[in-house]
Backbone of each chain as nested JSON, in Angstrom:
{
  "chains": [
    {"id": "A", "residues": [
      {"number": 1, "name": "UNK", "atoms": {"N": [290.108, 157.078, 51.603], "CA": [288.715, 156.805, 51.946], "C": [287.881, 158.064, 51.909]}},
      {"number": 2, "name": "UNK", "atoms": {"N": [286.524, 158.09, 52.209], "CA": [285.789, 158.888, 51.744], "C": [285.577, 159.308, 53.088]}},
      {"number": 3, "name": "UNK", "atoms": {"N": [285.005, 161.105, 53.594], "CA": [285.029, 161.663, 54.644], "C": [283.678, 161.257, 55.172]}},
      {"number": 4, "name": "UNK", "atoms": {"N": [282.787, 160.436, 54.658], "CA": [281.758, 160.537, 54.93], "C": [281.656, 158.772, 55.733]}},
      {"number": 5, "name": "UNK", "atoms": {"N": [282.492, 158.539, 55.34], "CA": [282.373, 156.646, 55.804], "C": [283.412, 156.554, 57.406]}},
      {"number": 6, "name": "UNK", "atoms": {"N": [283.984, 157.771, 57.606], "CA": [284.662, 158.164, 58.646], "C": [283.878, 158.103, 59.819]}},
      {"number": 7, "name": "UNK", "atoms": {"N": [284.202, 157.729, 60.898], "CA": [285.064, 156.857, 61.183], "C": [284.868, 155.534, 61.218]}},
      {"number": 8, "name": "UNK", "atoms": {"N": [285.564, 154.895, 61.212], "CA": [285.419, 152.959, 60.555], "C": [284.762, 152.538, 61.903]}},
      {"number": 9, "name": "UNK", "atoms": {"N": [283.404, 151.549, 61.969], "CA": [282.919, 151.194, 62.516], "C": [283.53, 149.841, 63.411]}},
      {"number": 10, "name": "UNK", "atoms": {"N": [283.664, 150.028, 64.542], "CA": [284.13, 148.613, 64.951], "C": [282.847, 147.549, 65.804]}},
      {"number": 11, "name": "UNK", "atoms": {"N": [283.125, 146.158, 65.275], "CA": [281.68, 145.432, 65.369], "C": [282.622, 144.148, 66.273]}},
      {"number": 12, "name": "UNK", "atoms": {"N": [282.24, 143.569, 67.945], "CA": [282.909, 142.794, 68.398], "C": [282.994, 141.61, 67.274]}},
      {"number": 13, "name": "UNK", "atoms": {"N": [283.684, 140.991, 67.834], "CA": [283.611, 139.135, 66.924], "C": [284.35, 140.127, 65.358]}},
      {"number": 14, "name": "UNK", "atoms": {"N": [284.323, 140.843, 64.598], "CA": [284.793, 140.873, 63.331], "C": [285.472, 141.529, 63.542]}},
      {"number": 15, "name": "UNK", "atoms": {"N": [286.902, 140.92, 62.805], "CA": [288.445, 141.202, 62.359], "C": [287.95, 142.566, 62.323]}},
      {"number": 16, "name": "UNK", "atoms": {"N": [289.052, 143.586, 63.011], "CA": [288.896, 145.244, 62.692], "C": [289.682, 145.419, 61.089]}},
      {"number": 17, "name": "UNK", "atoms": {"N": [289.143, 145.74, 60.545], "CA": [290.21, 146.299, 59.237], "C": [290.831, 147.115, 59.515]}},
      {"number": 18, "name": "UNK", "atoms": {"N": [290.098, 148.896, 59.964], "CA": [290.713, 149.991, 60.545], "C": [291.129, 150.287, 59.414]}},
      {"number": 19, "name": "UNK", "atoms": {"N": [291.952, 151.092, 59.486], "CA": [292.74, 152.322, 58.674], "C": [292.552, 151.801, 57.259]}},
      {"number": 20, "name": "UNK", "atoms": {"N": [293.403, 150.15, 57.342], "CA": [294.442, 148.982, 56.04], "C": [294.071, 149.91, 54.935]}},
      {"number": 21, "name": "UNK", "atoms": {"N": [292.324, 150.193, 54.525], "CA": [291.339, 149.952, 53.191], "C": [291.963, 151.324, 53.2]}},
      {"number": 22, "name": "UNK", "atoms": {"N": [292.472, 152.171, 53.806], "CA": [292.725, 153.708, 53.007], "C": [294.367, 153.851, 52.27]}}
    ]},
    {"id": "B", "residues": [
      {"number": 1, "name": "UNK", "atoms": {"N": [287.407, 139.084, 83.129], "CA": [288.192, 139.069, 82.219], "C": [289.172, 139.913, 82.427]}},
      {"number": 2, "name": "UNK", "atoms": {"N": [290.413, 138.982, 82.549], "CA": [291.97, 139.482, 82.809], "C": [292.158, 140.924, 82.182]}},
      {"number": 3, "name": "UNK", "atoms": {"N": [292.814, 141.939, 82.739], "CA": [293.415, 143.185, 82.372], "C": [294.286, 142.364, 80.736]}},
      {"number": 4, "name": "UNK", "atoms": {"N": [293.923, 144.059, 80.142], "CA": [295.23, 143.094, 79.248], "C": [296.383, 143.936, 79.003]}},
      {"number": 5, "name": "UNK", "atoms": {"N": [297.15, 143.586, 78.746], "CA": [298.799, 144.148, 79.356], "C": [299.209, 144.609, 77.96]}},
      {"number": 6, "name": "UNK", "atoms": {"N": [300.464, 145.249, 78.16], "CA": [301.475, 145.127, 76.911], "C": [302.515, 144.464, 76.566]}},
      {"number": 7, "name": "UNK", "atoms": {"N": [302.399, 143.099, 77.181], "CA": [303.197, 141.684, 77.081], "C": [302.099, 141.224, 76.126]}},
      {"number": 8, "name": "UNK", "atoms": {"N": [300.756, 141.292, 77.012], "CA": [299.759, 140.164, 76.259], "C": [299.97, 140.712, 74.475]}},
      {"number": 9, "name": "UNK", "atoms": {"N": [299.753, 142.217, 74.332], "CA": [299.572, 142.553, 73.218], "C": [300.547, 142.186, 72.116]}},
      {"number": 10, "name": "UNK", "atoms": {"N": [302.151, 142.258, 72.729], "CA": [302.935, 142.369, 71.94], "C": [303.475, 141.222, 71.322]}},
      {"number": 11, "name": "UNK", "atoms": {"N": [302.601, 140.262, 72.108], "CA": [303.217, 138.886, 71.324], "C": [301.469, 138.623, 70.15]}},
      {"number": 12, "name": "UNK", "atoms": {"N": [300.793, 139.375, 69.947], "CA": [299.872, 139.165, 69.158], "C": [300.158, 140.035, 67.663]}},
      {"number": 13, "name": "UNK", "atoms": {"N": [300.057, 139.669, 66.436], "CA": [300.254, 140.695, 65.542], "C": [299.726, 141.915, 65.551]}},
      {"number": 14, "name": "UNK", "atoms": {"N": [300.016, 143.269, 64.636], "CA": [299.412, 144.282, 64.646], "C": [298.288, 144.324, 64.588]}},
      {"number": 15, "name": "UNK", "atoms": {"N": [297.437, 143.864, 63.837], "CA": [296.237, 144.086, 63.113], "C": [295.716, 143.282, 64.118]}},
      {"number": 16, "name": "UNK", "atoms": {"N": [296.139, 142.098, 65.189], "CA": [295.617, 141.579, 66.251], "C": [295.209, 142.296, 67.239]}},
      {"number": 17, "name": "UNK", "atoms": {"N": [296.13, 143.061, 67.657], "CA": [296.552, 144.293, 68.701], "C": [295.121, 145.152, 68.596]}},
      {"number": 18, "name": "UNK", "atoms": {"N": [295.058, 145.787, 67.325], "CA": [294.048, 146.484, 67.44], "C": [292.349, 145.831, 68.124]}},
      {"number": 19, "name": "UNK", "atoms": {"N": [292.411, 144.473, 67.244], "CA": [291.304, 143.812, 67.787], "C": [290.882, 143.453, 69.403]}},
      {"number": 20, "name": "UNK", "atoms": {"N": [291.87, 143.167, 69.755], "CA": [291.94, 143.076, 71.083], "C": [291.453, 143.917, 72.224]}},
      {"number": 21, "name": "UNK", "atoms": {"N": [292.275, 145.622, 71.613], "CA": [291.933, 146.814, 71.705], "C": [290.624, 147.243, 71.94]}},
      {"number": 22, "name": "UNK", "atoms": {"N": [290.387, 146.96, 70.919], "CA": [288.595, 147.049, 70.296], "C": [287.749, 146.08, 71.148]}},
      {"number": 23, "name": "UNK", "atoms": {"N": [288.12, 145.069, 71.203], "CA": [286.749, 144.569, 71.954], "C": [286.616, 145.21, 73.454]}},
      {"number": 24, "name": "UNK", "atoms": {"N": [288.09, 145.27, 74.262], "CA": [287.874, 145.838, 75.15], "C": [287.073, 146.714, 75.169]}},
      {"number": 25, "name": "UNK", "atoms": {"N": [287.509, 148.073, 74.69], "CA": [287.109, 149.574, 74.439], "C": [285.364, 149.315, 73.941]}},
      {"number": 26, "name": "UNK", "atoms": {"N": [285.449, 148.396, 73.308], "CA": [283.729, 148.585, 73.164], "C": [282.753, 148.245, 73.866]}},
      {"number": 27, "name": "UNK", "atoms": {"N": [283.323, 147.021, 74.472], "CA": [282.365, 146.6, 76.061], "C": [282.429, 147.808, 76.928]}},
      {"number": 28, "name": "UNK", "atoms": {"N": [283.019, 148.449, 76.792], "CA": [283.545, 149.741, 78.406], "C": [282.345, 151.04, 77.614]}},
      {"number": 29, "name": "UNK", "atoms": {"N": [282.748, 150.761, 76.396], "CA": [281.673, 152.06, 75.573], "C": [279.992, 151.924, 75.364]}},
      {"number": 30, "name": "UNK", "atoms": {"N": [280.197, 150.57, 75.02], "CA": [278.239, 150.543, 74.85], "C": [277.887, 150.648, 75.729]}},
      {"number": 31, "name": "UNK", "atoms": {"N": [277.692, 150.222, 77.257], "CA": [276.538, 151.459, 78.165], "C": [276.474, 152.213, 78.622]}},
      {"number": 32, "name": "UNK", "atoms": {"N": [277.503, 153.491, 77.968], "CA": [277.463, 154.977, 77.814], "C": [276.718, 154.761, 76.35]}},
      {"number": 33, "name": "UNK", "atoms": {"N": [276.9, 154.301, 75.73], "CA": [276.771, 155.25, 74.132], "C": [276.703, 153.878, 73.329]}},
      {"number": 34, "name": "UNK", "atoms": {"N": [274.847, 153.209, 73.615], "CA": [275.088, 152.074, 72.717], "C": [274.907, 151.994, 70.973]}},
      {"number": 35, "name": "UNK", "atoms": {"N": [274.259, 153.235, 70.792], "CA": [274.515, 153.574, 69.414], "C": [275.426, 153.867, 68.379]}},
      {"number": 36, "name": "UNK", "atoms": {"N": [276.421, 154.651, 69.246], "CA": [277.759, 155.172, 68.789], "C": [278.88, 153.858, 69.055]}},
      {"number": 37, "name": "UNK", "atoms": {"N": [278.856, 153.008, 70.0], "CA": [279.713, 152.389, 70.433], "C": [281.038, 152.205, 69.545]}},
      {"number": 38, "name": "UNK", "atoms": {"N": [280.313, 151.036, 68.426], "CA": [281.175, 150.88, 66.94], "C": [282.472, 152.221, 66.706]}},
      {"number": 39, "name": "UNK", "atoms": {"N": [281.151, 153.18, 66.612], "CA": [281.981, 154.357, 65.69], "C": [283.226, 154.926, 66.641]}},
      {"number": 40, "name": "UNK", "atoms": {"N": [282.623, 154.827, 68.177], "CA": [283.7, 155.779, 68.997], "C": [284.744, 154.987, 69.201]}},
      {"number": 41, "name": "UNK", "atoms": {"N": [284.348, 153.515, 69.193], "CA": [285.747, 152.517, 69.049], "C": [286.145, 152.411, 68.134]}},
      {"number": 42, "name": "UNK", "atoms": {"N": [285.997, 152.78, 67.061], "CA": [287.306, 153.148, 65.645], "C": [287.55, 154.238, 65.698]}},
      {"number": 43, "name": "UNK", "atoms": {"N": [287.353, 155.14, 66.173], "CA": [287.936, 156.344, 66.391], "C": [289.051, 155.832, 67.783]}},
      {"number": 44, "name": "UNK", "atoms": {"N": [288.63, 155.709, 68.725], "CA": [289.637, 155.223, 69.727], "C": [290.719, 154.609, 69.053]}},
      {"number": 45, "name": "UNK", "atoms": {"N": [290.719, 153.267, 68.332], "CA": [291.728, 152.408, 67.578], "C": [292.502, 153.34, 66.803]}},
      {"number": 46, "name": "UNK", "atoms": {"N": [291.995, 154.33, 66.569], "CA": [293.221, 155.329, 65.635], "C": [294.74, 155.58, 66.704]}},
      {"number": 47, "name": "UNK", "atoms": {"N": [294.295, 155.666, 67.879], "CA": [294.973, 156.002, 68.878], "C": [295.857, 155.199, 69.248]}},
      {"number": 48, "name": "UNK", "atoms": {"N": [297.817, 155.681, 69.312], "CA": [298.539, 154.852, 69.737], "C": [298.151, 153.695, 70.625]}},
      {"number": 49, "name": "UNK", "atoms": {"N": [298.603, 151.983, 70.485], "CA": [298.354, 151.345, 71.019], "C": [298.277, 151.251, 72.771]}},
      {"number": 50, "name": "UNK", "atoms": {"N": [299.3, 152.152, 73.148], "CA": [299.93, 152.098, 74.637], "C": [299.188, 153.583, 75.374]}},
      {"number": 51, "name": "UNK", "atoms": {"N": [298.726, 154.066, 74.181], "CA": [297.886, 155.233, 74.799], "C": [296.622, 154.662, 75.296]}},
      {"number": 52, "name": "UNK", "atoms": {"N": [296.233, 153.637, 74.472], "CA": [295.193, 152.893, 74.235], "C": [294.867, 152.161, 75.786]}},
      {"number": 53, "name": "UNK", "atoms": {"N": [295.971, 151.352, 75.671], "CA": [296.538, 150.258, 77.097], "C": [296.077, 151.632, 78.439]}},
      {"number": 54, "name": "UNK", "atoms": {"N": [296.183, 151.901, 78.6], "CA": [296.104, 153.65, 79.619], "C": [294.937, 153.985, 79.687]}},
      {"number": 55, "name": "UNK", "atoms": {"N": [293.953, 153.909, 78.503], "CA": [293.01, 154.549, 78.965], "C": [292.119, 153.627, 79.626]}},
      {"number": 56, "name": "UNK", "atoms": {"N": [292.516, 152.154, 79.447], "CA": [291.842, 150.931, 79.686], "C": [291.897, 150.809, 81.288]}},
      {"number": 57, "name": "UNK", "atoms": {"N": [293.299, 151.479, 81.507], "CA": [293.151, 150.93, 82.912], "C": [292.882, 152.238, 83.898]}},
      {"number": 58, "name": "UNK", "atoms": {"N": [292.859, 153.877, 82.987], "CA": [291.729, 154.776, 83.799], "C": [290.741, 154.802, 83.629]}},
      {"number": 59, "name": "UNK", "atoms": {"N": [289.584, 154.701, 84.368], "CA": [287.946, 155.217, 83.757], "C": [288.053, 156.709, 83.576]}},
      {"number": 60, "name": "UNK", "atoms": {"N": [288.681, 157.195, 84.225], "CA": [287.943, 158.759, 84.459], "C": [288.446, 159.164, 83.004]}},
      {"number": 61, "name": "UNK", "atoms": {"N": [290.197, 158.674, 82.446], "CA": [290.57, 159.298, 81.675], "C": [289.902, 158.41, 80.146]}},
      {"number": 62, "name": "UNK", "atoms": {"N": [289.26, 157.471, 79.872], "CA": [288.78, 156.911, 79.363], "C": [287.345, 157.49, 79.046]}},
      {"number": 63, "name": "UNK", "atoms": {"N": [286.851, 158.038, 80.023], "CA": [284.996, 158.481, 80.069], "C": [285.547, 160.06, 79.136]}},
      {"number": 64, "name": "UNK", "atoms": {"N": [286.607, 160.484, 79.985], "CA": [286.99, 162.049, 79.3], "C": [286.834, 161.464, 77.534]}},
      {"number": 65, "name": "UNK", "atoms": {"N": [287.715, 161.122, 77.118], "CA": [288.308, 160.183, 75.901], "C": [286.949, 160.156, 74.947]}},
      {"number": 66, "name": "UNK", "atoms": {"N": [286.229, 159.2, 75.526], "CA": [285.187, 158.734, 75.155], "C": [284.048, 159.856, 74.832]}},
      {"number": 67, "name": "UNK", "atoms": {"N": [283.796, 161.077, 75.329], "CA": [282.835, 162.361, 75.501], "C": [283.677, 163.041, 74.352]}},
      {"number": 68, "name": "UNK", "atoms": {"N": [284.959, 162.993, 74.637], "CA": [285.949, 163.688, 73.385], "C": [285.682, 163.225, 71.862]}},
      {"number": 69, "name": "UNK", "atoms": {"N": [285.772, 161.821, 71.972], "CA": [285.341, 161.236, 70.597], "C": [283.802, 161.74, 69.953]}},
      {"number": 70, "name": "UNK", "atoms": {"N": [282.772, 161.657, 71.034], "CA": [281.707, 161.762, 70.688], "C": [281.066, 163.197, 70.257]}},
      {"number": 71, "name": "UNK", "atoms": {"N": [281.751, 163.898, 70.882], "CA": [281.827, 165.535, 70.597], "C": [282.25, 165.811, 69.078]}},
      {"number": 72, "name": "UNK", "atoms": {"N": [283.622, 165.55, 69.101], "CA": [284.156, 165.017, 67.485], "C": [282.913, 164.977, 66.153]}},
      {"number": 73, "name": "UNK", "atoms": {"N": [282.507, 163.252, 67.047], "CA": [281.324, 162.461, 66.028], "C": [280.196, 163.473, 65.639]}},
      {"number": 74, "name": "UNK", "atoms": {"N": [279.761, 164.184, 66.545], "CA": [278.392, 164.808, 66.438], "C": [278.992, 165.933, 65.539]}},
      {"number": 75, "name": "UNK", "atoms": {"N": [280.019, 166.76, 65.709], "CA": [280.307, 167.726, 64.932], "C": [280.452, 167.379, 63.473]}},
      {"number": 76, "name": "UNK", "atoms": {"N": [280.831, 165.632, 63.301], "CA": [281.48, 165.731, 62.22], "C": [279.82, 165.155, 61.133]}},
      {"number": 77, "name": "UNK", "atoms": {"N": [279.059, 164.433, 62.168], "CA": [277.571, 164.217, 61.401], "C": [276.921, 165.32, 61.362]}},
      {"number": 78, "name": "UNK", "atoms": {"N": [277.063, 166.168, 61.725], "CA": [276.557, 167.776, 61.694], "C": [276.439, 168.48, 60.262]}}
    ]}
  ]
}
Protein backbone atom coordinates (compact mmCIF):
# COMPACT_ATOMS: atom_id res chain seq x y z
CA UNK A 1 0.00 0.00 0.00
CA UNK A 2 0.89 3.46 -0.45
CA UNK A 3 2.46 5.60 2.65
CA UNK A 4 0.21 8.18 2.07
CA UNK A 5 -3.30 6.21 2.39
CA UNK A 6 -1.76 5.08 5.85
CA UNK A 7 -3.39 4.52 8.17
CA UNK A 8 -6.64 2.59 6.99
CA UNK A 9 -9.59 4.43 8.08
CA UNK A 10 -12.05 2.63 10.25
CA UNK A 11 -15.90 3.67 9.63
CA UNK A 12 -18.55 1.90 12.36
CA UNK A 13 -21.27 -0.36 10.48
CA UNK A 14 -18.45 -1.21 7.55
CA UNK A 15 -16.63 -4.53 7.41
CA UNK A 16 -12.88 -3.32 8.49
CA UNK A 17 -10.66 -4.55 5.61
CA UNK A 18 -7.44 -3.39 7.58
CA UNK A 19 -4.18 -4.57 6.58
CA UNK A 20 -5.99 -7.76 3.83
CA UNK A 21 -5.56 -4.91 0.61
CA UNK A 22 -1.62 -4.73 1.34
CA UNK B 1 -23.23 -2.61 26.17
CA UNK B 2 -21.65 -5.82 27.58
CA UNK B 3 -17.68 -5.74 28.07
CA UNK B 4 -16.40 -7.83 25.41
CA UNK B 5 -14.19 -10.66 26.42
CA UNK B 6 -11.79 -13.03 24.77
CA UNK B 7 -14.33 -15.92 24.72
CA UNK B 8 -16.74 -13.49 22.97
CA UNK B 9 -13.95 -12.77 20.40
CA UNK B 10 -12.62 -16.07 19.82
CA UNK B 11 -15.53 -17.77 18.71
CA UNK B 12 -15.97 -14.88 15.98
CA UNK B 13 -13.61 -15.09 12.82
CA UNK B 14 -10.46 -13.03 12.38
CA UNK B 15 -11.41 -10.41 10.22
CA UNK B 16 -14.63 -10.43 12.70
CA UNK B 17 -12.40 -9.91 15.71
CA UNK B 18 -11.02 -6.93 14.34
CA UNK B 19 -14.50 -5.43 13.67
CA UNK B 20 -15.70 -5.88 16.86
CA UNK B 21 -12.46 -4.33 18.07
CA UNK B 22 -13.11 -1.37 16.06
CA UNK B 23 -16.40 -0.45 16.88
CA UNK B 24 -15.59 -0.57 20.40
CA UNK B 25 -12.31 1.49 20.17
CA UNK B 26 -14.12 4.03 18.09
CA UNK B 27 -17.07 4.86 20.27
CA UNK B 28 -14.35 5.31 23.30
CA UNK B 29 -12.26 7.57 20.56
CA UNK B 30 -14.69 10.01 18.91
CA UNK B 31 -15.23 12.34 21.91
CA UNK B 32 -11.64 12.83 22.34
CA UNK B 33 -10.79 13.10 18.69
CA UNK B 34 -13.93 13.21 16.46
CA UNK B 35 -12.02 13.90 13.40
CA UNK B 36 -9.27 11.49 13.73
CA UNK B 37 -11.47 8.83 15.26
CA UNK B 38 -11.51 6.46 11.94
CA UNK B 39 -7.79 6.93 11.47
CA UNK B 40 -6.65 6.34 15.25
CA UNK B 41 -8.89 3.20 15.18
CA UNK B 42 -6.98 1.60 12.32
CA UNK B 43 -4.03 2.37 13.70
CA UNK B 44 -5.21 0.80 17.08
CA UNK B 45 -6.52 -2.48 14.97
CA UNK B 46 -2.89 -2.94 13.89
CA UNK B 47 -2.41 -3.87 17.49
CA UNK B 48 -2.37 -7.46 18.86
CA UNK B 49 -5.91 -8.50 19.48
CA UNK B 50 -5.50 -9.18 23.41
CA UNK B 51 -3.43 -6.07 23.67
CA UNK B 52 -6.38 -4.60 22.19
CA UNK B 53 -8.95 -6.49 24.79
CA UNK B 54 -6.61 -4.45 27.69
CA UNK B 55 -6.75 -1.36 26.57
CA UNK B 56 -10.61 -1.62 26.43
CA UNK B 57 -10.89 -2.41 29.81
CA UNK B 58 -8.12 0.51 31.01
CA UNK B 59 -9.06 4.12 30.27
CA UNK B 60 -6.01 5.60 31.53
CA UNK B 61 -3.94 3.06 29.47
CA UNK B 62 -6.21 3.47 26.48
CA UNK B 63 -6.30 7.62 26.64
CA UNK B 64 -2.18 7.10 26.90
CA UNK B 65 -2.62 4.74 23.58
CA UNK B 66 -4.87 6.92 21.98
CA UNK B 67 -2.50 10.53 22.43
CA UNK B 68 0.30 7.94 21.25
CA UNK B 69 -1.50 7.18 18.03
CA UNK B 70 -2.34 10.71 17.46
CA UNK B 71 1.14 12.06 18.02
CA UNK B 72 2.22 9.34 15.41
CA UNK B 73 -0.76 10.74 13.00
CA UNK B 74 0.22 14.38 13.18
CA UNK B 75 3.89 13.59 12.60
CA UNK B 76 3.13 11.39 9.90
CA UNK B 77 0.56 14.26 8.05
CA UNK B 78 3.35 16.61 8.72
Amino acid sequence: GSSISWPPEFHPGVPWKGLQNI
Amino acid sequence: QEPLTASMLAKAPPQEQKQMLGERLYHLIYPLHPSLAGKITGMLLEIDNSEVLLLLESPASLRSKIEEAVTVLQAHQA
